[in-house]
C-alpha positions in Angstrom: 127.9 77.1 118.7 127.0 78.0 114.7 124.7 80.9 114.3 122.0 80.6 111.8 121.9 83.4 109.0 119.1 85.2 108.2 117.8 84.6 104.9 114.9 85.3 102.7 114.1 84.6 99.2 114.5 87.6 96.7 114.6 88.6 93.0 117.9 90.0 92.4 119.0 92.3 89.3 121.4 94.0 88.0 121.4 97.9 89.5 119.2 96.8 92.5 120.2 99.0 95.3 121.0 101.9 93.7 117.8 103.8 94.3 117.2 107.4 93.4 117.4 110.0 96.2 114.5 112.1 95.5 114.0 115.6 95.8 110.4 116.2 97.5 108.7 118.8 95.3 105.6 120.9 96.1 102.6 120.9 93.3 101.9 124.2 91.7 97.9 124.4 90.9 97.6 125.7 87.4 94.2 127.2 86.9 93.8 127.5 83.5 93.2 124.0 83.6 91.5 122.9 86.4 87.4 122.7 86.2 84.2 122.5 87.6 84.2 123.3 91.3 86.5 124.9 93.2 86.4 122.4 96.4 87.0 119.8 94.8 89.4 117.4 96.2 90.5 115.6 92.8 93.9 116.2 91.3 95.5 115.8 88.1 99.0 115.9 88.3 101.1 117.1 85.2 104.8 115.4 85.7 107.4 112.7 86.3 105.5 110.1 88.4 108.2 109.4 90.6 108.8 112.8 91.7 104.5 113.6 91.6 104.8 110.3 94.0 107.4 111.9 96.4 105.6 114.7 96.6 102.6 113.6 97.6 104.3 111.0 100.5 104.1 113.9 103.0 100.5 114.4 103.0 98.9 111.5 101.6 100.9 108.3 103.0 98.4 105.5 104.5 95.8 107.6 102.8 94.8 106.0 99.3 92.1 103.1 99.7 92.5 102.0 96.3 95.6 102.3 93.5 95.5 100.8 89.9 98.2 101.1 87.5 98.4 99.6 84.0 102.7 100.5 83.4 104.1 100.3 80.3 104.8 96.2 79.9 108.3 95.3 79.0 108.2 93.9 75.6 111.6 92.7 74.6 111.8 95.7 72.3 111.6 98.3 74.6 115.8 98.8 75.1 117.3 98.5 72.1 120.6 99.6 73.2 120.9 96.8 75.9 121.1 92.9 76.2 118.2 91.1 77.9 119.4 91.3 81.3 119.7 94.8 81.5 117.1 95.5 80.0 115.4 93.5 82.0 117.1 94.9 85.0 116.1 98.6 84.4 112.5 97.7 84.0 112.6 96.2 86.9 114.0 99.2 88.5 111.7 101.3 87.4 108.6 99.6 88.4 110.6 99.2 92.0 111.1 102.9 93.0 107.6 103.8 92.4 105.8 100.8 93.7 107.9 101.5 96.9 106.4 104.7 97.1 103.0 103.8 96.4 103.4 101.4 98.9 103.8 104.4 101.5 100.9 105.6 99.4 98.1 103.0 100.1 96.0 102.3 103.2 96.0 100.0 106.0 93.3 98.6 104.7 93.9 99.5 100.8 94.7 97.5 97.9 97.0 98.2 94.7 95.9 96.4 91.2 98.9 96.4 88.5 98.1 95.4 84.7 100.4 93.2 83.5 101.5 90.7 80.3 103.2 88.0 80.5 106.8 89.4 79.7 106.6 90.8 83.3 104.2 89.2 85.1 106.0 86.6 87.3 109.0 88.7 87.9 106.6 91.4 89.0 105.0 89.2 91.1 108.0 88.3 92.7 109.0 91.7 93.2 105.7 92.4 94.7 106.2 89.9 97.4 108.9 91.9 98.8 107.7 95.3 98.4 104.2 94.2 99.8 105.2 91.1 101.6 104.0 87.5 100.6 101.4 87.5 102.7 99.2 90.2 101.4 99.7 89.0 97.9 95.5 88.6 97.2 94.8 87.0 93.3 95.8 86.9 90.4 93.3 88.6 87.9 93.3 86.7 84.2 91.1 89.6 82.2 90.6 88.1 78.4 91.4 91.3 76.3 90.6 90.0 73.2 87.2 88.8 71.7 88.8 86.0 69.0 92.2 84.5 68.5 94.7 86.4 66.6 94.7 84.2 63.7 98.3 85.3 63.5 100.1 83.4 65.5 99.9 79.9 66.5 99.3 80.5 69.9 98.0 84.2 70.2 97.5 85.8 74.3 94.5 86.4 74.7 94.6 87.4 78.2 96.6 90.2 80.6 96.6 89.7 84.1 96.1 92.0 87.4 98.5 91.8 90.6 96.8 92.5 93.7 98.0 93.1 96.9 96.9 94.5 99.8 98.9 96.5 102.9 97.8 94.0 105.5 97.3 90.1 105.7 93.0 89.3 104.6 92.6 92.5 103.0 90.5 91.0 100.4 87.9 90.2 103.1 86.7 94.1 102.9 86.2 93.8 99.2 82.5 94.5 98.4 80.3 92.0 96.3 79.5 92.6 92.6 76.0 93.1 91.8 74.4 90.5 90.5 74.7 89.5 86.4 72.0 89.2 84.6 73.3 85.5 84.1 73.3 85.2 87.6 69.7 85.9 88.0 68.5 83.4 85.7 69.5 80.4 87.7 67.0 82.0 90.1 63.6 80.4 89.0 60.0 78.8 91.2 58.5 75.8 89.8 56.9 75.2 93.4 55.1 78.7 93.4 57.0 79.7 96.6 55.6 83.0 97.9 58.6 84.2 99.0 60.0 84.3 95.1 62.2 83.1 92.8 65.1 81.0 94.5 68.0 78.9 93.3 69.4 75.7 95.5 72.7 73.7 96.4 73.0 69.9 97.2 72.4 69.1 100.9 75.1 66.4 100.5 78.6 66.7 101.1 81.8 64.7 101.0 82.0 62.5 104.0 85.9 63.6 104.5 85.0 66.7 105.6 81.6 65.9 108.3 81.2 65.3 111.6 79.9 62.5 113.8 76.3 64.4 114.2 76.2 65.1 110.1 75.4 61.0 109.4 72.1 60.2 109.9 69.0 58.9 107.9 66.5 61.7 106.8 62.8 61.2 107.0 61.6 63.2 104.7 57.3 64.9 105.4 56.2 62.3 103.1 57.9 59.4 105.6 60.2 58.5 102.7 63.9 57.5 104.6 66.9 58.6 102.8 70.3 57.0 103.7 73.1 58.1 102.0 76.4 56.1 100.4 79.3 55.7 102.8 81.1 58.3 100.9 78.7 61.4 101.9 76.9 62.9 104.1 74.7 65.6 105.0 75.8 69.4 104.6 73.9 69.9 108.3 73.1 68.2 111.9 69.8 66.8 111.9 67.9 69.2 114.2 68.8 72.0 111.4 67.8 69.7 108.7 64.5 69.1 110.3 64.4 73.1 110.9 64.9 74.0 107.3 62.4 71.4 106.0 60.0 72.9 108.4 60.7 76.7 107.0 60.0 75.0 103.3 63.9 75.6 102.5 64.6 72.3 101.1 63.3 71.3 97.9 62.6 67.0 97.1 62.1 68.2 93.3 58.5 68.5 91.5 57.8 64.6 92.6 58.9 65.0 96.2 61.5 61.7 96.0 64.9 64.0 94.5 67.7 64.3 96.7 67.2 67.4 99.1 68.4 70.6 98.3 68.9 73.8 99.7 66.7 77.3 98.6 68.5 80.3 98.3 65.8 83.1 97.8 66.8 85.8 95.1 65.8 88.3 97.4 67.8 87.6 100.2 71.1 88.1 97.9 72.4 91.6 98.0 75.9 90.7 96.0 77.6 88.4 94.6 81.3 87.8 95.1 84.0 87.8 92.3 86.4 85.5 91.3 89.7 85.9 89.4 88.3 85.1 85.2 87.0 87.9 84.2 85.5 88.0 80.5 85.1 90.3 78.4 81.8 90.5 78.2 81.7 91.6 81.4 84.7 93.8 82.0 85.2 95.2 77.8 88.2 94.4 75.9 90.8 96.6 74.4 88.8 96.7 71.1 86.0 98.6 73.0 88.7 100.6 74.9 90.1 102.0 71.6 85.9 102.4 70.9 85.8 104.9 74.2 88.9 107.1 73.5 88.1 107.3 69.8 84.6 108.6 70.2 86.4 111.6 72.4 89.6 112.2 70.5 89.2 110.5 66.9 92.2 110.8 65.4 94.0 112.4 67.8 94.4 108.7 69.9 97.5 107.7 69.9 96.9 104.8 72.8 97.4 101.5 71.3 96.0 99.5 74.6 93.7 101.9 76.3 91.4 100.2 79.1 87.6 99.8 78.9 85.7 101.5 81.8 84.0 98.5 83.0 87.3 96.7 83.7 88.3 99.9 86.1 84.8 100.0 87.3 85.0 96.4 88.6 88.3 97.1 90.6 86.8 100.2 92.2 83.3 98.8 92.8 85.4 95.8 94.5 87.9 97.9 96.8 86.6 101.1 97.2 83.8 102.6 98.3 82.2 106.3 97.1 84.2 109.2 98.7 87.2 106.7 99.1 90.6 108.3 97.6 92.1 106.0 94.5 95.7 106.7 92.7 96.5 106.0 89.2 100.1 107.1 88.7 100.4 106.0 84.9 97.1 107.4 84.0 97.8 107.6 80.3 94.8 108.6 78.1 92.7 109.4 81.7 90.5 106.3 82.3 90.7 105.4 85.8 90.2 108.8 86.6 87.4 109.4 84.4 85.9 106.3 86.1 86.6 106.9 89.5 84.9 110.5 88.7 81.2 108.8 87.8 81.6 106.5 90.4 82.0 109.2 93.2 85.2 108.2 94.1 88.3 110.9 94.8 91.0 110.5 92.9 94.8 111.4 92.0 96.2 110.7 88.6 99.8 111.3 87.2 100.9 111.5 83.5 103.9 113.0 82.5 103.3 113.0 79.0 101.8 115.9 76.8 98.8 114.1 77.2 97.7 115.2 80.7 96.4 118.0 78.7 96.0 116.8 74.6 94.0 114.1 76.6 93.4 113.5 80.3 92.4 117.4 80.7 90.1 117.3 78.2 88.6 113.9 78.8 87.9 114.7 82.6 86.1 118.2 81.3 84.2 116.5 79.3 83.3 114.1 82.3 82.5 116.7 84.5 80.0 117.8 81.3 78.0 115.0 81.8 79.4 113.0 78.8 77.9 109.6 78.1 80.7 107.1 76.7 81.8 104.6 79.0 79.9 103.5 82.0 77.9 106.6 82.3 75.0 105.5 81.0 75.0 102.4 83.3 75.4 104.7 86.5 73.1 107.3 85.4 76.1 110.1 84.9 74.7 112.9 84.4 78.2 115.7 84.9 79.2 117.5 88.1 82.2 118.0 90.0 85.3 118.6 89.1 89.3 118.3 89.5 92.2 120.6 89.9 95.0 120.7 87.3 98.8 120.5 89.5 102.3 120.7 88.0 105.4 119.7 89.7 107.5 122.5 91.1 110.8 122.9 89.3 113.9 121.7 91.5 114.6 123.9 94.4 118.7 124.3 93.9 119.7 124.5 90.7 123.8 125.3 90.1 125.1 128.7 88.6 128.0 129.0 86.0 130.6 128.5 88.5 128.8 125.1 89.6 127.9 126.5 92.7 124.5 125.0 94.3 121.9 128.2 94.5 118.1 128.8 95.4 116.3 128.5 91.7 115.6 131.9 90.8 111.9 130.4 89.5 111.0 130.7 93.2 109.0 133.3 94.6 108.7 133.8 99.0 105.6 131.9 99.1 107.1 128.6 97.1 110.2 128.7 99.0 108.9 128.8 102.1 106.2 126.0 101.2 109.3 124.0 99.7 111.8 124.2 103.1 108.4 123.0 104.9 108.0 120.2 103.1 112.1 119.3 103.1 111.9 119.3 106.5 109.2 117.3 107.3 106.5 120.3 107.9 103.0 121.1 106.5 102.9 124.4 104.8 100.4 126.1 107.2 100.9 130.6 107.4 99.6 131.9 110.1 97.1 135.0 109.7 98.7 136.5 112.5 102.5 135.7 112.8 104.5 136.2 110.0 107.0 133.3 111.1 104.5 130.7 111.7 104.9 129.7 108.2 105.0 125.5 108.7 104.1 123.3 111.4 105.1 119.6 112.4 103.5 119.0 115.9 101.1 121.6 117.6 104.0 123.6 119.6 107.0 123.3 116.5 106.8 125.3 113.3 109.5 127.0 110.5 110.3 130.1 109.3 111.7 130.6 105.9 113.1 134.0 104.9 116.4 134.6 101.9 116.5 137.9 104.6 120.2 138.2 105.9 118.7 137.3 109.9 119.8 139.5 112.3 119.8 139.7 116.2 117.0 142.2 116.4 114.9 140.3 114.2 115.9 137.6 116.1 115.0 138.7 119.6 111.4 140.2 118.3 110.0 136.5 117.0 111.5 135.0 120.6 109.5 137.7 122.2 106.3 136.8 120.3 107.1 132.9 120.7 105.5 131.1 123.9 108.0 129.4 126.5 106.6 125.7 125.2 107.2 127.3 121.3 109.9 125.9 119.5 111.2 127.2 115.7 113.0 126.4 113.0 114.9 129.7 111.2 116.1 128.6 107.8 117.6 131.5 105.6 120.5 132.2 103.2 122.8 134.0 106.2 122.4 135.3 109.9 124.4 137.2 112.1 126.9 135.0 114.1 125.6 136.1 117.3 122.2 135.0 116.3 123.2 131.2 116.9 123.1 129.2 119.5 120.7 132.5 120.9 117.9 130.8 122.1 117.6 127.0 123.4 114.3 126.7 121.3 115.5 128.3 118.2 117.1 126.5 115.4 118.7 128.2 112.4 120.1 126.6 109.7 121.7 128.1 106.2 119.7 127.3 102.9 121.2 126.1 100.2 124.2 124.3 102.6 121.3 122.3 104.7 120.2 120.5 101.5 123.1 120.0 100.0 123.6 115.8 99.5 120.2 115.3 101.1 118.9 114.2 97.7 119.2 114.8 94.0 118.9 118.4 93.0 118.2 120.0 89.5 116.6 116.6 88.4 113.2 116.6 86.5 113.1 113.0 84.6 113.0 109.5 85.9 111.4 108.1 82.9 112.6 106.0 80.0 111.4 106.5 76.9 110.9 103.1 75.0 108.5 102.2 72.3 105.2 100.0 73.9 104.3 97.4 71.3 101.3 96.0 72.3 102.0 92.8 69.9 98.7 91.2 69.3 96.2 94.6 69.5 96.5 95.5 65.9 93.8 95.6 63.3 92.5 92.4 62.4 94.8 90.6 60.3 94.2 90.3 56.4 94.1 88.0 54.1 97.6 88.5 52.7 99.0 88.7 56.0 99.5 84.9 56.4 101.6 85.0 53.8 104.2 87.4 54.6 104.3 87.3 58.4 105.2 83.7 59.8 106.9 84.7 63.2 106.5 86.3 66.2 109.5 88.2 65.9 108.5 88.9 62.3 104.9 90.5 63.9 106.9 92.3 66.2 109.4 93.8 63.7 106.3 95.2 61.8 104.6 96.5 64.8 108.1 98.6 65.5 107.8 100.3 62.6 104.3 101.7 62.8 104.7 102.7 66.4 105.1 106.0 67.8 107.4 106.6 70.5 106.2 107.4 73.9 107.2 107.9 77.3 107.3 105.2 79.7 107.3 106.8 83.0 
């Protein structure tokens, strides 16, 4: 009897598999940066995003309602020293290792929005599906960036698009409503003087395919008139609710009583309205007003070539989030999502590894907690408050000595080692005000004590004899006495640096790859004499390389 095999549809590339093994670093608050008040929950994290990811897994996975993430798009340029593929390939790694992670990341109920172009976007897609699974895969967000062709090229993008996915199957039903545009309202008008307002209407017809025995009937209208409809329709209700809604004045025969009924809405019975996946830019801003925001704070000093306004990451969190919900941006570039997330009343996390997090983010989020008015602040009333707290990643916790041999960095004090061995082994950093040892705990009876103190047996027996019988601990130190082990059934020692040793990559600080971004159709408008000596894509492209600066991807 044949077995069947398994199979399931995947993108495949080269280097796929070969997935870092992360060290878990601890965040080191640096002061002199954070701002504004001292509770606050909001973080800005200075550092490689794939290790600022890691760290965070322990105590924030399943936590973050809302992520958005605009990476660096792959633009055929970016890898140089490479053929397409793997090129191609290492982009797709990269995006892979941390979209695993902020998988962990998001919420039961959470959703994650990724910016995209079109070099990526159906790979990334693809790649999606198997990270998320196909079956939380939500829309596909077309946002038109520009405001005119880019008279250019022959066929100039005028679009990027936004992945979403959520963590679970429907996840889109818990999306709020927008409020509603002023376009909206004005198909909201009363030519019958109703009292209960303005009101727009829907046909009371539908296709007869889709109706049921008790939705064909002839209507007699108040005025006696009898309406029969073609074969091909009938009516969008049964004829007791018909005669109901008549009877509330709901239905609407037009200003001579003999139209076709139709169905009121009242204006002030609409609290939203729901999106949909086109999203202009004169609703959402375009890069053009993007550049606009960041200019007015840093002038010159912007060196983002495809910023995002702060309508278009308003939207997102107005849709999936709610105020007081926690939201993630791990490529947070020149600070936007943050900045937003701050006036909407949102908690947030962002990552940049770049000098930016301070020439830029820092700064920009100050002046956000200042009560600055670019952006949407004006539209939400922002008037300053609150504030964020300034983190940098630990530096690796073995690093090797001139013989190569794999020691404790010397960078760490007590305190940091012992919040670094909690978090290795899977515990939260808790000391205890009262016993020394009770540094860590995992579950309300186990906890870990770090020391670089060689352990002996009295030491040993005075912690058992302050330890309860359902206690259990976990002693890890540079060296013990041998009669320490195997001592006490509920005490486990261990040896630092040998423990961690091949548990993951050590002395590591880096996972990004610098390439140069070309954003190929957000340069100043084209003049006059540049239809003469550009005539190819490749040409526009070539140009754009050499006036772009270099900057790091992850």
């Amino acid at each position: 009897m044949s077995k069947k095999i398994l199979q399931k549809l995947e993108l495949s590339w080269i280097g796929k598999g070969d997935e870092p093994k992360l060290e878990p670093r601890i965040l080191i608050e640096n002061p002199e940066y954070s701002y504004g008040d001292v509770d606050t929950e909001n973080m800005l994290i200075h550092g490689d995003n794939l290790l600022a990811l890691k760290a965070l897994e322990q105590n924030y996975a399943g936590k973050i309602k809302c992520i958005y993430i605009d990476p660096p798009y792959n633009t055929g340029s970016a890898f140089e020293h490479y053929d397409d593929g793997v090129e191609h390939s290492i982009w797709l790694s990269l995006i892979r290792d941390r979209l695993k992670l902020l998988h962990s990341l998001l919420s039961n109920d959470g959703s994650i929005w990724i910016s995209i172009d079109d070099n990526e976007c159906h790979y990334l897609k693809v790649l999606c599906d198997e990270i998320f699974g196909r079956s939380n895969f939500i829309a596909n967000v077309v946002w038109q960036k520009r405001t005119s062709p880019d008279n250019r090229l022959k066929l100039g993008p005028a679009h990027d698009y936004i992945l979403v996915y959520g963590k679970m199957p429907l996840t889109h039903k818990l999306f709020n409503q927008l409020a509603i545009s002023d376009s909206r309202r004005k198909d909201f008008k009363n030519p019958d003087n109703d009292p209960r307002g303005a009101w727009a209407s829907t046909d009371c017809t539908a296709q007869a395919g889709h109706g049921t025995t008790n939705q064909f009937y002839t209507l007699i209208t108040p005025s006696g008139r009898e309406i029969e409809l073609p074969d091909n329709l009938c009516w969008r209700f049964t004829k007791a609710r018909m005669e109901e809604e008549i009877t509330a004045g709901r239905i609407w025969f037009g200003k001579d009583g003999k139209g076709v009924p139709r169905k009121k809405t009242y204006l002030s019975e609409i609290n939203g309205q729901n999106a949909w996946t086109w999203w202009s830019n004169l609703e959402v801003g375009h890069n053009q007003e993007a550049k606009k925001e960041i200019n007015a704070l840093f002038g010159d000093k912007n060196t983002f070539d495809t910023p995002k306004p702060e309508r278009l990451v308003a939207r997102i969190f107005r849709l999936a989030s709610n105020p007081g919900n926690l939201v993630l941006d791990s490529f947070l570039g020149s600070g936007t999502t943050a900045a937003v997330a701050h006036k909407l009343g949102r908690k947030y996390i962002g990552i940049e590894l770049g000098e930016h997090s301070k020439s830029h983010c820092h700064p920009r989020l100050k002046a956000v907690v200042n009560g600055e008015q670019g952006g949407i602040s004006k539209e939400v009333n922002w008037k300053g408050g609150g504030g964020f707290k300034f983190y940098t990643l630990a530096p690796s916790l073995l690093n090797q000595d001139r013989f190569g041999n794999w020691v404790i960095n010397k960078e760490y004090n007590p305190s940091m080692l012992a919040a670094a061995m909690a978090k290795q082994e899977g515990f939260s950093y808790l000391p205890s005000e009262h016993k020394y040892w009770k540094q860590g705990i995992s579950s309300e009876q186990d906890y870990i004590f770090t020391t670089t103190q060689f352990l002996t047996v009295e030491t040993l027996d005075s912690i058992h004899a302050e330890m309860q019988p359902e206690e259990s601990l976990l002693i890890c130190c540079k060296a013990f006495q041998k009669e320490c082990k195997n001592r006490y059934p509920n005490i486990t020692i261990k040896k630092i640096p040998q423990m961690l040793l091949n548990r993951c990559e050590f002395n590591k600080d880096d996972y990004s790859l610098n390439i140069v971004n070309l954003p190929h159709d957000e340069l100043a408008e084209p003049k006059e004499e540049d239809f003469d000596t550009i005539q190819t894509v490749q040409e526009i492209r070539d140009k754009q390389g050499e006036e772009s600066t270099q900057q790091s991807l992850f």
